[in-house]
MARNU-831119 format. One record per residue (C-alpha): residue in three letters; x, y, z negated; residue number from 1. Coordinates in steps of 0.001 Angstrom, whole numbers. Each point is the difference from the previous one (the first is absolute). Example, Ala and Ser with C-alpha at 12.3 -4.5 7.8 and 13.67 -1.06 7.14 Angstrom:
REM MARNU-831119
{rec ala, {12300, -4500, -7800}, 1}
{rec ser, {1370, 3440, 660}, 2}
***
This chain:
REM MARNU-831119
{rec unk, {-581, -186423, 52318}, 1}
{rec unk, {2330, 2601, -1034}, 2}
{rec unk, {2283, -601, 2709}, 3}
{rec unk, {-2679, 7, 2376}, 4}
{rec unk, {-698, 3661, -1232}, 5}
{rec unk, {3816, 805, 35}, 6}
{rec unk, {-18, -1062, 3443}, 7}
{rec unk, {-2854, 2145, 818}, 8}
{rec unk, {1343, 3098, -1808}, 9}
{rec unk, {3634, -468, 2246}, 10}
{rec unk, {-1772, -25, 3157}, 11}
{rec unk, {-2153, 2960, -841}, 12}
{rec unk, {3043, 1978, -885}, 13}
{rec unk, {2118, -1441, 3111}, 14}
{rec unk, {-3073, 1209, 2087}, 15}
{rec unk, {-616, -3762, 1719}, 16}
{rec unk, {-3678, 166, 348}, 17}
{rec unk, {-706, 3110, -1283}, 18}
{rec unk, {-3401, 1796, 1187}, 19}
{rec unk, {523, 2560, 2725}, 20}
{rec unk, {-1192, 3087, -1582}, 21}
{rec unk, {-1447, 1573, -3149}, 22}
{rec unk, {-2847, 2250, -810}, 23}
{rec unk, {3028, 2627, -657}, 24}
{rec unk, {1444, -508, 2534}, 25}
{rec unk, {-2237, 9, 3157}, 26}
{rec unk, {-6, 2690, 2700}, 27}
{rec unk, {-2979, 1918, 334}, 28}
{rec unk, {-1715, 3, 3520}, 29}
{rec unk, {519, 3317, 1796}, 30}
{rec unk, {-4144, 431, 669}, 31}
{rec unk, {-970, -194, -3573}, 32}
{rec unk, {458, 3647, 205}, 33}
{rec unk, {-2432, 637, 2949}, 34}
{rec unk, {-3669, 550, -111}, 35}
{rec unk, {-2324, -3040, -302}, 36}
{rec unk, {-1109, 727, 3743}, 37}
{rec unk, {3611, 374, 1638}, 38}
{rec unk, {1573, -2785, -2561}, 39}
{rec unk, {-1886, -3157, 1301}, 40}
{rec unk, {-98, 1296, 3871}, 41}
{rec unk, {794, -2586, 1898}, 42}
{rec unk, {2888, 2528, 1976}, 43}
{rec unk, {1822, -63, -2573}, 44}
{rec unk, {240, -3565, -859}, 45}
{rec unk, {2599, -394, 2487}, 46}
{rec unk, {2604, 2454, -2128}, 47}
{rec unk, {1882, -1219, -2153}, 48}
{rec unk, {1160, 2711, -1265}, 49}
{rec unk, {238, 3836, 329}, 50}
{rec unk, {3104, -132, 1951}, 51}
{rec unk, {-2199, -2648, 2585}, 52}
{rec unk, {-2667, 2570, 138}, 53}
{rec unk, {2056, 2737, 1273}, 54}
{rec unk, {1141, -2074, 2456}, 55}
{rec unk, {-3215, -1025, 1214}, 56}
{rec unk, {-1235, 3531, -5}, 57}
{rec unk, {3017, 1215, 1810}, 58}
{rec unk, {-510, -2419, 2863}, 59}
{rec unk, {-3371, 998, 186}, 60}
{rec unk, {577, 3425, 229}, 61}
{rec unk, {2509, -572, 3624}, 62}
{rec unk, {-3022, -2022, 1157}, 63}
{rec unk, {-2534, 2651, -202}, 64}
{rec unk, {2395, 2077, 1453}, 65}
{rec unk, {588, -2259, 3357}, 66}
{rec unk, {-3585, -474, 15}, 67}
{rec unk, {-995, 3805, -98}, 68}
{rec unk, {-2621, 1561, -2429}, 69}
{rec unk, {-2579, -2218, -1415}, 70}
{rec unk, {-3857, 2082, 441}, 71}
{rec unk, {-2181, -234, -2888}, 72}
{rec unk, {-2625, -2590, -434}, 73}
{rec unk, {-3825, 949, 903}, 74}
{rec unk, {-681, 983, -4290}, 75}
{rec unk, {3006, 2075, 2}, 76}
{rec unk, {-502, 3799, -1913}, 77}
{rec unk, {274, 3269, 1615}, 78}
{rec unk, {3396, 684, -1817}, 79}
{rec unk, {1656, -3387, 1843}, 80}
{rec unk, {-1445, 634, 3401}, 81}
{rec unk, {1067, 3574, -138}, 82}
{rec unk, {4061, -1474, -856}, 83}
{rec unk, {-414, -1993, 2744}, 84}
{rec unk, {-794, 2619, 2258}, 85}
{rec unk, {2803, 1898, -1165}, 86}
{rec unk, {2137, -2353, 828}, 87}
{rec unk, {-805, -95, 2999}, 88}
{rec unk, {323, 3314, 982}, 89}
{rec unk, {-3328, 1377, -691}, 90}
{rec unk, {493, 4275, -653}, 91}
{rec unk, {-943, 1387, -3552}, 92}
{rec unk, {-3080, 1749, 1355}, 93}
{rec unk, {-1723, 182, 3634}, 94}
{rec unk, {1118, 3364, 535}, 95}
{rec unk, {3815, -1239, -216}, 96}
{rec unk, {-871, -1706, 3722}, 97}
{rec unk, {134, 3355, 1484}, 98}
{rec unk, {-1658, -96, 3221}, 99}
{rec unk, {240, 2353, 2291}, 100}
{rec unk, {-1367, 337, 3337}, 101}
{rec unk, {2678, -868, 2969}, 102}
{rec unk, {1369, 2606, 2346}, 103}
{rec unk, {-1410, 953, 3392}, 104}
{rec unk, {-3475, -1094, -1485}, 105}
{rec unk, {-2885, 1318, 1675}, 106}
{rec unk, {-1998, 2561, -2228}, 107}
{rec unk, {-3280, -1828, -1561}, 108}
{rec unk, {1818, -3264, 224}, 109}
{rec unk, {1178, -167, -3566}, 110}
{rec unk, {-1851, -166, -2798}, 111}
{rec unk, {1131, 970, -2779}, 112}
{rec unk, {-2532, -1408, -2648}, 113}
{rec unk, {206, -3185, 1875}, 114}
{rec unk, {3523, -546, -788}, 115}
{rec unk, {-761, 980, -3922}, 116}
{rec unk, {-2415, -2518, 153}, 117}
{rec unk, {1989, -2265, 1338}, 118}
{rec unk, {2597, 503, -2173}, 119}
{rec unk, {-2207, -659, -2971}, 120}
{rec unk, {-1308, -3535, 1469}, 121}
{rec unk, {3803, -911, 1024}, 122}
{rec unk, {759, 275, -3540}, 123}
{rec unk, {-2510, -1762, -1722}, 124}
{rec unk, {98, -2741, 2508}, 125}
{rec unk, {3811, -231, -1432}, 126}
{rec unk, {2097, 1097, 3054}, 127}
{rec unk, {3751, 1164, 446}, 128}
{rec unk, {720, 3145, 1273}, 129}
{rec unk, {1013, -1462, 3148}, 130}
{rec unk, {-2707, -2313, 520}, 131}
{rec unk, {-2332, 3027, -311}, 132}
{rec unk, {1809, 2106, 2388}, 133}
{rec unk, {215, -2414, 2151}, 134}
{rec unk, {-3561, 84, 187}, 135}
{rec unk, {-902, 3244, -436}, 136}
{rec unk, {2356, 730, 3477}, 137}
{rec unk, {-1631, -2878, 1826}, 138}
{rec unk, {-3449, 1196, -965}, 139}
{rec unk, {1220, 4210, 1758}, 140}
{rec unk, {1584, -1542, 2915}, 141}
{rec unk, {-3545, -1826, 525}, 142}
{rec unk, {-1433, 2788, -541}, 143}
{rec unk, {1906, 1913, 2498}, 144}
{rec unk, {163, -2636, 2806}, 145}
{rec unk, {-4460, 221, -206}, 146}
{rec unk, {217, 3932, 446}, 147}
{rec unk, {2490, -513, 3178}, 148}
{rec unk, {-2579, -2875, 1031}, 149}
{rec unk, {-3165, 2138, -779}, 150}
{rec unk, {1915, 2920, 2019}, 151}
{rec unk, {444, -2103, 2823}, 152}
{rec unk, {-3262, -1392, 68}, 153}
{rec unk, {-1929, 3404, -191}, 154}
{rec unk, {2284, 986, 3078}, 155}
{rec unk, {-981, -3058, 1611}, 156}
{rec unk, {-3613, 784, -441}, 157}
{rec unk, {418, 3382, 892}, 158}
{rec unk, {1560, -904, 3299}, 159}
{rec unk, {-2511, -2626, 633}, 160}
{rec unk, {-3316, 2712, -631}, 161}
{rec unk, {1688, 3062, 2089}, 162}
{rec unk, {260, -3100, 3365}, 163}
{rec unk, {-4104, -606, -1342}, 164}
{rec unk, {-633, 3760, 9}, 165}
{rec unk, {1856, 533, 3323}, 166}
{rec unk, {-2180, -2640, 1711}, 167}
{rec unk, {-2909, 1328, -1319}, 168}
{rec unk, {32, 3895, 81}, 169}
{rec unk, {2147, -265, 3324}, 170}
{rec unk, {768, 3134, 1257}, 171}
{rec unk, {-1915, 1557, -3599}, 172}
{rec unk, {2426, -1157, -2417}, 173}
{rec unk, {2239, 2877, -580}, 174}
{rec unk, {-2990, 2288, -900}, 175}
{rec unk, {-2253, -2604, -1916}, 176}
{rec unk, {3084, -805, -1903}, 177}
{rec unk, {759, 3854, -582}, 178}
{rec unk, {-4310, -341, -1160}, 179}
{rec unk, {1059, -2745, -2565}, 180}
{rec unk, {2789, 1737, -1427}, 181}
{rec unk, {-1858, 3447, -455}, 182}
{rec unk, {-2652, -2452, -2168}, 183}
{rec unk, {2500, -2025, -1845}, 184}
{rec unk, {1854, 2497, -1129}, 185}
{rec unk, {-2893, 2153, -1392}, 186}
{rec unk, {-1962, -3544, -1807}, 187}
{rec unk, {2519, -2017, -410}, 188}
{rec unk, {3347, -106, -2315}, 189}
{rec unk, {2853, -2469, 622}, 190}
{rec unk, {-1281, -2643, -2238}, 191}
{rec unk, {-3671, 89, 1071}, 192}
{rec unk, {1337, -673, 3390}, 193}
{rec unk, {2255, -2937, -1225}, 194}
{rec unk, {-3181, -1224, -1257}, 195}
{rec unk, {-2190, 845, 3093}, 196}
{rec unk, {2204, -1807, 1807}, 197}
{rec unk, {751, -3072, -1616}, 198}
{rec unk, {-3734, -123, 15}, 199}
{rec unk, {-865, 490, 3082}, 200}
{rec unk, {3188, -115, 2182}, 201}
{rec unk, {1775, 3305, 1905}, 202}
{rec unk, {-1907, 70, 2853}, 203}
{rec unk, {-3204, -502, -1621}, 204}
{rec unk, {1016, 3273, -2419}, 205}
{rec unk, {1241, 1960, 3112}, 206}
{rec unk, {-3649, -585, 1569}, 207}
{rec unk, {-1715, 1418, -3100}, 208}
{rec unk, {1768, 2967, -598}, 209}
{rec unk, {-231, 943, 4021}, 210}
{rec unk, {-3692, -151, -817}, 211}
{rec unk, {183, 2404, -2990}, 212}
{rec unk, {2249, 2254, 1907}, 213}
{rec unk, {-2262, 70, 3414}, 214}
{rec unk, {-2602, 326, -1601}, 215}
{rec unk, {1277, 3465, -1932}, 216}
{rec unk, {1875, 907, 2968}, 217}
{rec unk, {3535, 1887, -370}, 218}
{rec unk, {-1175, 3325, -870}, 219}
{rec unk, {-1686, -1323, -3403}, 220}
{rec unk, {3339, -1020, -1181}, 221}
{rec unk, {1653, 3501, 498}, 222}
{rec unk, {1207, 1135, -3201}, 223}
{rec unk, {664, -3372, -1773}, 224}
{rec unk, {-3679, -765, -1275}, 225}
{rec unk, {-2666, -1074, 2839}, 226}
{rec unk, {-2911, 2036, 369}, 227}
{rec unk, {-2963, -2518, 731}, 228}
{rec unk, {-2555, 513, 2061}, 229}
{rec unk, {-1912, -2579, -1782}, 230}
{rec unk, {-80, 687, -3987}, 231}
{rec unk, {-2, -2350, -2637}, 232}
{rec unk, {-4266, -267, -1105}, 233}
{rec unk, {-193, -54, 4399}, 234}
{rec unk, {1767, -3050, -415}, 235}
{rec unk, {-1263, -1690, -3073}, 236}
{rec unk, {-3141, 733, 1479}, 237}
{rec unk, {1043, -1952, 3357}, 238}
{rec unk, {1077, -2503, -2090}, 239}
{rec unk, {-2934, -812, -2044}, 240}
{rec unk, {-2386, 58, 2734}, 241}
{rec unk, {2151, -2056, 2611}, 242}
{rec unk, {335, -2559, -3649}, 243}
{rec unk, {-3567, 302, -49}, 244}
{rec unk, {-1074, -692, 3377}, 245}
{rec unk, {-138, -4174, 939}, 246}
{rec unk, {-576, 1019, 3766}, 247}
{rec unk, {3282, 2294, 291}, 248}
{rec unk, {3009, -1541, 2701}, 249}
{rec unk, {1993, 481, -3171}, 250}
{rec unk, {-1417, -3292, -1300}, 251}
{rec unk, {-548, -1855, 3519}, 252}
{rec unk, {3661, -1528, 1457}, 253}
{rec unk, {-1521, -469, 3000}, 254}
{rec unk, {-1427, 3153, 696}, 255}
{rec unk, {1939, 2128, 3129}, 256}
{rec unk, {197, 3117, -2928}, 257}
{rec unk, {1341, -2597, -2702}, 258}
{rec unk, {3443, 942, 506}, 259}
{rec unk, {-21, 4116, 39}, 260}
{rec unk, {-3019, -112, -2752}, 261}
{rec unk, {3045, -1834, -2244}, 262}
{rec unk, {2279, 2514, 872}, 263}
{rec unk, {-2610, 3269, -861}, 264}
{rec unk, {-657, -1776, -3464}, 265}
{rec unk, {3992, -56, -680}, 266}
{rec unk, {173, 3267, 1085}, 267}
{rec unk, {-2720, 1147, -2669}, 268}
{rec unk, {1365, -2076, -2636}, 269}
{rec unk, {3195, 1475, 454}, 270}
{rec unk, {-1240, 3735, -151}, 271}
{rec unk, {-2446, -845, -2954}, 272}
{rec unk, {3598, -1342, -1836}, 273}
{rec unk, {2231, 2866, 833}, 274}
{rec unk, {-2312, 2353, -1143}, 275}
{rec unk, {-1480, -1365, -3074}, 276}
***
C-alpha cells in the first residue's frame, strides 16, 4: 500500500497524468464581461477571442464598403433614416438645393413657389442634391417645351380661323375684322380671350365680337368707351322677355330667324355685362 501511494505521489510531482487545469488557473472567457443580451448572441460564438473579433469586424467593414450603403429596415427612427440620407448626399435643409430658374426662360414660366415646394418634398422624400436638380431641370425644360407647343398651336389655330373668316366674310373681312377688334378690345382683356377662345375656338370669338362691334357701329367706340345705343335695363329687358317667351325663333333651331335672334341675344348679354 504505501508504495502504491509513493508511486502515486512521484507521478503527480513528475506531472504523468496530471489534470489539465485548476480552478486557479483557468482563463476566463473574453464575453463574461459583455451584457447578458450581447454575451450569448449567437455572432459571437464564432470568436474566440477579442483579437478574432476584430478580425471579423474588420472584414466586415471592406464588405459593406464593396457592397455600398446598407438602407434602413422598414421600423427604422427618424434619426437613422435622416444619416442615411446624409450619406447620400441629401443637403442640410431644402433651401441648400438652390433652384433657380434657367436662362432665356420665358416670363410666367417659372414658378417660384413651385420650386420651394418642390424643394421641400425632394427632401423629405430623402434625395441628393443632384437627384433633385436633376429633376427640378427636367420638370422647367417640360415646362418650356408645352409653352413653345401651346405657342405653336394657338398660331396654328389662328391661321386656320383667319382661312374660315376669309371664306366666309369674302370680300368683308378686313372691316368685320376691324368690327371685332374695336369690341374685343373694349370687353375683353387678354386672358378672357384665352378663355373665350379655348372655349369656343378663334373664329367662333372673331364672329361674336363683329356682332358687338356692328351692332355699336365705329363711332360708339370713339374715345375708348362705346357709347350704346341700346342701354343696359333696354337689354335686360330684351332679355327677360325673349327668356320668357316659348314662341320666340330664339328657342326654335329650325326657325329661318333662329340664327340672327342668337346673335341679338349675345349682343344684349354682352351690353347688359359691360355695363353692369
Amino acid at each position: 500500500m504505501e508504495a502504491m501511494i509513493a508511486d502515486s505521489t512521484a507521478s503527480v510531482a513528475e506531472g504523468r497524468d496530471a489534470p489539465t487545469g485548476t480552478a486557479g488557473d483557468m482563463q476566463p472567457d473574453w464575453r463574461d464581461g459583455l451584457p447578458a443580451t450581447l454575451r450569448d448572441h449567437p455572432a459571437l460564438s464564432r470568436a474566440k477571442d477579442l483579437a478574432a473579433l476584430a478580425k471579423e469586424h474588420v472584414n466586415l467593414q471592406s464588405l459593406i464598403g464593396r457592397k455600398g450603403i446598407i438602407p434602413p429596415g422598414d421600423n427604422a427612427s427618424p434619426a437613422e433614416l435622416d444619416r442615411f440620407h446624409a450619406a447620400l448626399g441629401r443637403p442640410e435643409g431644402p433651401a441648400d438645393y438652390a433652384f433657380a430658374p434657367p436662362e432665356n426662360l420665358p416670363e410666367g414660366v417659372y414658378d417660384q413657389a413651385l420650386a420651394g415646394a418642390f424643394a421641400e418634398a425632394a427632401h423629405q422624400a430623402g434625395l441628393s442634391k443632384r437627384q433633385a436638380h436633376a429633376l427640378h431641370d427636367w420638370f422647367v425644360e417640360r415646362a418650356r417645351a408645352g409653352v413653345a407647343e401651346r405657342g405653336a398651336a394657338a398660331s396654328g389655330n389662328a391661321r386656320a380661323a383667319e382661312g374660315e373668316l376669309r371664306r366666309e366674310w369674302g370680300g368683308d373681312f378686313d372691316r368685320k375684322m376691324e368690327e371685332a377688334r374695336r369690341a374685343a378690345r373694349s370687353f375683353a382683356g387678354e386672358d378672357a380671350l384665352e378663355e373665350l377662345d379655348a372655349a369656343l375656338g378663334t373664329a367662333a370669338v372673331a364672329r361674336l365680337f363683329q356682332r358687338i362691334g356692328a351692332a355699336f357701329g365705329e363711332d360708339s367706340f370713339t374715345g375708348g368707351a362705346p357709347r350704346f345705343s341700346t342701354g343696359p335695363s333696354e337689354a335686360r329687358a330684351e332679355i327677360n322677355r325673349v327668356l320668357g317667351d316659348a314662341a320666340h325663333p330664339y328657342w326654335d333651331r329650325l326657325h329661318p330667324e333662329h340664327k340672327s335672334a342668337v346673335a341679338r341675344m349675345q349682343d344684349m348679354f354682352a351690353i347688359k355685362t359691360v355695363r353692369a
